[in-house]
Structure formats: C-alpha cells, structure tokens
N, C-alpha and C positions, 0 to 999 in steps of 0.2 A: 504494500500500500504506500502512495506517496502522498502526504499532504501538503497540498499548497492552497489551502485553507485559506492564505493571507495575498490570495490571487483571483482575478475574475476574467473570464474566460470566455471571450464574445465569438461569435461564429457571422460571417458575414452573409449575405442574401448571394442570390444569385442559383440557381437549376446544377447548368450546369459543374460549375465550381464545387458545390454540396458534392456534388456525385462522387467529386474528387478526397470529399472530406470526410465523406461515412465513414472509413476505412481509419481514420484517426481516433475519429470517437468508440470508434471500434475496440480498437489497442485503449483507448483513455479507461475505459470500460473493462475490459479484461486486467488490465493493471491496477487496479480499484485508487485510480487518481481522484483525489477531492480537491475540489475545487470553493473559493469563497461563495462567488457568485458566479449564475453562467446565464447566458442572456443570447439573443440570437437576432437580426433582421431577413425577417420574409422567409428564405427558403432555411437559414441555420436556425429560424428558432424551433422547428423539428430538430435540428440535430441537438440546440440547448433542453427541450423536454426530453429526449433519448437518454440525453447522459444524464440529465438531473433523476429520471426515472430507474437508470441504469439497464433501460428495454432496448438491445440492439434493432 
C-alpha cells in the first residue's frame, strides 16, 4: 500500500486520452494507492469514481 494521502489526484477529460489512462488507474488500484482527494473532468471523472470506488 502506498499512501499519499497528502496528494490529490485529478484525471483530465477527454474519450480518447481516458482510454489511454484506465490502464493507470488500473495499476493505482491493484497497488492499493490512497490518495487525499481524487477528482476528475468529463471523461476522468469515471476514472476518479473507479479509483475512489476501487471498481476497475
């Protein structure tokens, strides 16, 4: 587990781009990274409920 608790974690919008970023949150996910806060626009704030959910 890594905590970076004292870190907030924005995921940018965009379709395609996302595509590219599942595969991170992925990895964020199986390495049980915490995060402070995680927050998203448009297309990453799916990827920000994913991790905050911890649901690939």
């Amino acid at each position: 587990m890594i905590d970076a608790r004292d870190t907030a974690l924005i995921f940018e919008g965009g379709g395609t781009r996302n595509s590219y970023t599942a595969p991170v949150v992925e990895k964020l996910i199986a390495e049980e990274v915490q995060f402070g806060w995680v927050g998203g626009i448009s297309a990453g704030s799916v990827h920000a409920l994913n991790l905050a959910s911890r649901d690939t």
